[in-house]
C-alpha positions as CSV (number, residue, x, y, z in Angstrom):
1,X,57.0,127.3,91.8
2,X,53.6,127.5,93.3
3,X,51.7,129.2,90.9
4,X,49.8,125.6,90.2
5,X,48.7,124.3,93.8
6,X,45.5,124.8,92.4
7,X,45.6,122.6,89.3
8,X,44.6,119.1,88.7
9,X,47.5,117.4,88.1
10,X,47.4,114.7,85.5
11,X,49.2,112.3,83.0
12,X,48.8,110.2,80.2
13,X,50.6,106.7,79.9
14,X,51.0,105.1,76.6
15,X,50.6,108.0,73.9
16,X,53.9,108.2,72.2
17,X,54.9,104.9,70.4
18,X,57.5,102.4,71.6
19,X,57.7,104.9,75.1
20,X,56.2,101.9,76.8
21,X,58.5,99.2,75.9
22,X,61.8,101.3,76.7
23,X,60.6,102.0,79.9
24,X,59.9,98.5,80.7
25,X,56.0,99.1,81.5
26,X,54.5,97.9,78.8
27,X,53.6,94.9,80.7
28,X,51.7,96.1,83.3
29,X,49.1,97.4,80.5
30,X,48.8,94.0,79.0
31,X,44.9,93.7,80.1
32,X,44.1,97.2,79.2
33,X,41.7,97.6,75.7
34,X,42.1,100.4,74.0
35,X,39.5,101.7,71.4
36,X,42.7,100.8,68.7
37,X,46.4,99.8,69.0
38,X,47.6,103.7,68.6
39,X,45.5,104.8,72.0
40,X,47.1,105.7,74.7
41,X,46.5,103.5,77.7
42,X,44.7,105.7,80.6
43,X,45.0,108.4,82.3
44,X,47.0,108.9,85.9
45,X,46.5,111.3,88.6
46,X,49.6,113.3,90.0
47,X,48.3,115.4,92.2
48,X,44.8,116.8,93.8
49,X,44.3,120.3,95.1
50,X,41.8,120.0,97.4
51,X,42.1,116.6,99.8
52,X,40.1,113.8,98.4
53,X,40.1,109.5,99.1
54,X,43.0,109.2,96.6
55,X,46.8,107.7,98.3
56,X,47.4,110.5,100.6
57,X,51.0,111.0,98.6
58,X,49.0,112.7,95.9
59,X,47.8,116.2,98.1
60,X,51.6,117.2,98.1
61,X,52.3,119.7,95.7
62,X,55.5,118.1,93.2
63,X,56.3,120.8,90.6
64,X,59.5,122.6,90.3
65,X,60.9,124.3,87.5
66,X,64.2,124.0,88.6
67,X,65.4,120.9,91.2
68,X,64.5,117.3,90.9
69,X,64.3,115.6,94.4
70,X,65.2,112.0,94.1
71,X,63.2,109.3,96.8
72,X,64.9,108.7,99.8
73,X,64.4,105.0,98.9
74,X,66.7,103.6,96.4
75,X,65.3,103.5,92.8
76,X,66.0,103.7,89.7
77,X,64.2,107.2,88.7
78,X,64.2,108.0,85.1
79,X,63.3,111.5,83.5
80,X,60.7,111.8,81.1
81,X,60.6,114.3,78.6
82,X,56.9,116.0,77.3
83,X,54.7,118.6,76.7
84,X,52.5,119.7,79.7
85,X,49.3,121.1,78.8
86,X,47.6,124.2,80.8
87,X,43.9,123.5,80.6
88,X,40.2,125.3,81.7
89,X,38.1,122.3,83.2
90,X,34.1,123.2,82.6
91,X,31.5,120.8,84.0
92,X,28.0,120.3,83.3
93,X,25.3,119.1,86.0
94,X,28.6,118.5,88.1
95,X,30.0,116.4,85.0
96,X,33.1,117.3,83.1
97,X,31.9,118.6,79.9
98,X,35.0,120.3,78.3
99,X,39.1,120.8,78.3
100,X,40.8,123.5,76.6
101,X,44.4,124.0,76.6
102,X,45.5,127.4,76.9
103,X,49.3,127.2,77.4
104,X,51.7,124.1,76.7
105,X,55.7,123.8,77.7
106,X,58.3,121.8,78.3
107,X,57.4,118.8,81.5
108,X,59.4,116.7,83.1
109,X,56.8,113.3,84.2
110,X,59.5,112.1,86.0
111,X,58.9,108.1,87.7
112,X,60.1,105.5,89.6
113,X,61.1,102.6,87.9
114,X,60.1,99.5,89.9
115,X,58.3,96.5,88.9
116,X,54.8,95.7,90.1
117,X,53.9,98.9,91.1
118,X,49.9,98.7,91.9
119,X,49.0,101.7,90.1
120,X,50.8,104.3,87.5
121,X,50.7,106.9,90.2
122,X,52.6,104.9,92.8
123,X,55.6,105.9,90.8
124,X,54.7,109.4,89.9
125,X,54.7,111.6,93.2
126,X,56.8,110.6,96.0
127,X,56.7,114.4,96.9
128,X,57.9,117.6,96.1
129,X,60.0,118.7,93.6
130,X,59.6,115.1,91.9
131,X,58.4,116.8,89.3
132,X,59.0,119.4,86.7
133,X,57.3,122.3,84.4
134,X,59.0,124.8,82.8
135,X,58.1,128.6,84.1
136,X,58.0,129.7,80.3
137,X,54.8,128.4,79.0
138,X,53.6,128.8,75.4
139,X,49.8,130.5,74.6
140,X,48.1,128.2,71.9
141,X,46.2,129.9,69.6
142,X,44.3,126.9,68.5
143,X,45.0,123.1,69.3
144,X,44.5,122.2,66.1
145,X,46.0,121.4,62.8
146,X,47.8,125.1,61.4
147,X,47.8,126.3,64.7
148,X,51.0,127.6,65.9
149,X,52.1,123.9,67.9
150,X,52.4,122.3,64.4
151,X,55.4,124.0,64.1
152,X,57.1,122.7,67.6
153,X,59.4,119.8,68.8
154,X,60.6,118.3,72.0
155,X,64.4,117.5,72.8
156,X,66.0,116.1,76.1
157,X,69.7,116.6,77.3
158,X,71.1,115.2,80.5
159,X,74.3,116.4,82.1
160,X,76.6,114.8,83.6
161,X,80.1,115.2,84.7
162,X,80.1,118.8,82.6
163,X,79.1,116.3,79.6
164,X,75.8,116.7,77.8
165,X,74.1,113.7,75.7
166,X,71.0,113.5,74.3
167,X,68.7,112.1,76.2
168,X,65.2,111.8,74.4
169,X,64.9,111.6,70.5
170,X,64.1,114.8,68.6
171,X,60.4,114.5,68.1
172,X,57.5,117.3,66.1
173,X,54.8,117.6,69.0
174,X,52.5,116.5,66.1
175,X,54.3,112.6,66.9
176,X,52.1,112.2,69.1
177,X,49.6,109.2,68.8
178,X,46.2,110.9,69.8
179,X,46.8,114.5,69.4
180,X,44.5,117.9,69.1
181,X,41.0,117.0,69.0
182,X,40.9,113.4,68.9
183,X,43.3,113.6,72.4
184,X,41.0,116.2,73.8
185,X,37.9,113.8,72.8
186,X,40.1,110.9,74.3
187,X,40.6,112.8,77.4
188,X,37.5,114.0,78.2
189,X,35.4,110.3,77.4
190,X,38.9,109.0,79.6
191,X,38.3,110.7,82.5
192,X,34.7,110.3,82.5
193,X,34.7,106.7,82.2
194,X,37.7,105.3,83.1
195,X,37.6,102.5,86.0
196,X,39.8,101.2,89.0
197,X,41.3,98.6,87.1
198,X,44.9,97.1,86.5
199,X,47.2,100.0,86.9
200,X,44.2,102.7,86.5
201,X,42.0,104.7,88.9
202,X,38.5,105.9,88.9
203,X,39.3,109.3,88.2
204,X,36.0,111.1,88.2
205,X,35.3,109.5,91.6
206,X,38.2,111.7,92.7
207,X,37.7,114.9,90.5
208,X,34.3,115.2,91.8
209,X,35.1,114.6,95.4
210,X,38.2,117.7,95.0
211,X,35.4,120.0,94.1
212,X,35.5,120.0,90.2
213,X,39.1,122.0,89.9
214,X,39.0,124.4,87.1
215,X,42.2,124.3,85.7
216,X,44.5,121.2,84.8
217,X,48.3,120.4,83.8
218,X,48.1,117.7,81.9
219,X,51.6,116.0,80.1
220,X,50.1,114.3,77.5
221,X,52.7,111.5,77.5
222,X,56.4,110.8,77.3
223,X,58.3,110.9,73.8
224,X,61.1,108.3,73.3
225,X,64.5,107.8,74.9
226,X,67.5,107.8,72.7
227,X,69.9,104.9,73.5
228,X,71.9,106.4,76.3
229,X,68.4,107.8,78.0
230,X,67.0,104.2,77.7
231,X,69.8,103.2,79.8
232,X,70.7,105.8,81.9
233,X,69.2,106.8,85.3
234,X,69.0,110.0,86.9
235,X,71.8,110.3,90.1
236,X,72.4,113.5,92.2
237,X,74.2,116.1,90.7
238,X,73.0,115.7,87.2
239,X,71.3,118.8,85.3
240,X,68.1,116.9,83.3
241,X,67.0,119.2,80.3
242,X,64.3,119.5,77.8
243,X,63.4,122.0,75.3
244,X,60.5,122.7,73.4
245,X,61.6,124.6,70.1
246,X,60.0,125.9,67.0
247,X,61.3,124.7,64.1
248,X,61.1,128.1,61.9
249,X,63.2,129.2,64.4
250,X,65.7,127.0,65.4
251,X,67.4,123.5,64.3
252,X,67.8,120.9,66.6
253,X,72.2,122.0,66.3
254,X,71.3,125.6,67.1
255,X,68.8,123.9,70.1
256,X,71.9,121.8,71.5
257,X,74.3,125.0,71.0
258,X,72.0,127.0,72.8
259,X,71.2,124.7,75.8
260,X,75.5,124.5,75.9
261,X,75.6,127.7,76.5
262,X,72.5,128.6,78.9
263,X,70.9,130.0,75.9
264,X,67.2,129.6,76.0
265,X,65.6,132.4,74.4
266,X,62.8,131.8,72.3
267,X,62.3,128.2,73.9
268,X,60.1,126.7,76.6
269,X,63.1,125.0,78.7
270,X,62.9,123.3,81.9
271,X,66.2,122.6,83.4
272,X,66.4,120.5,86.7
273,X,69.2,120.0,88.9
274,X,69.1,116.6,90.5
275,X,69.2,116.6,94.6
């Protein structure tokens, strides 16, 4: 999966309730202010297309839609389940002026757990295939209220040992804590603005110095673990899993029959085997 070494890759920390505390990173945002307790956090960078002064780590391409490549360091890595946005980027007077999502599907933001990690994206790239999108993508028709993603939710499965458990909650896409236009306001003021402080990055510095991309993935932050995923890391040989489903279609039983028997018709699926 190539088809996005041109994108801007980039990801949202904090934007689905309680996320934070399960994964155990919900102190290292302790001296960020939001504009209210429901924002998420910042925004991190993943990868950049074209070379730029960010950690060198971040020009390697890391999405696969089929293979998750633990670090060759040993870490706990834990999967995290979301919905990866396909955005146009327009600028003004070399300013970013606009984000529209086109597309959205199942994402894997997949990190490093490790305390006292300088930045978000010191856990988020540690090259390729540490990352995952799924290759069926969804075409918004509007990202907003009655438009067709108000009808969607995201479920996560890991398999193990021919065993398959739930691994994030069941969760409606419209869950999320900033969401339609007052995420796409968030993220455009975000990346603007936001500065190199704490565990964030000056992102416009480095958008601006890769030559304005045009086009974005952007997971818009991860849902919440079930009990076993809060707990469980990711080891080779495991097959991580998440669906994004429409409701009118499916229940979350026909989802976990279907993803039992390879079934994913009608779904945006990413399915990973663990290396």
């Amino acid at each position: 999966m190539n088809k996005y070494e041109d994108f801007l890759g980039l990801g949202i920390a904090g934007n689905f309730a309680l996320h934070l505390d399960q994964a155990g990173e919900a102190v290292e945002f302790k001296d960020i202010i939001t504009a209210d307790e429901a924002a998420p956090k910042g925004m991190f960078p993943f990868y950049f297309p074209v070379p730029c002064s960010a950690k060198k780590i971040l020009h390697t391409y890391p999405l696969s839609h089929d293979t998750l490549k633990l670090p060759a360091s040993d870490v706990n890595v834990q999967a995290e389940p979301e919905v990866g946005l396909i955005c146009e980027l327009n600028y003004k007077d070399g300013v970013l002026s606009s984000i529209t999502p086109t597309h959205f599907g199942a994402y894997n933001d997949c990190s490093i757990r490790i305390a006292g990690a300088a930045k978000i994206s010191d856990k988020k790239n540690w090259g390729a295939s540490s990352k995952g999108v799924s290759d069926t993508l969804i075409k918004i028709d509007k990202f907003s209220h009655n438009g067709i993603m108000d009808n969607y939710s995201i479920c996560s499965f890991l398999k193990r040992d021919d065993e398959l458990k739930a691994y994030g909650e069941d969760a409606r896409l419209t869950g999320y804590s900033y969401f339609y236009e007052k995420l796409l306001s968030w993220m455009l003021h975000q990346l603007n603005t936001q500065k190199d402080f704490g565990p964030l990055e000056e992102l416009s510095k480095y958008i601006k110095e890769s030559d304005n991309p045009k086009k974005a993935i952007i997971s818009i932050g991860a849902t919440r673990y079930t009990s076993y995923g809060e707990k469980t890391f990711l080891k080779k040989d495991d097959e991580i899993i998440i669906a994004i489903y429409n409701r009118n279609d499916f229940s979350i039983n026909d989802v976990t029959t279907n993803i039992k028997n390879n079934s994913f018709d009608k779904m945006s699926v990413l399915a990973q085997k663990v290396i």
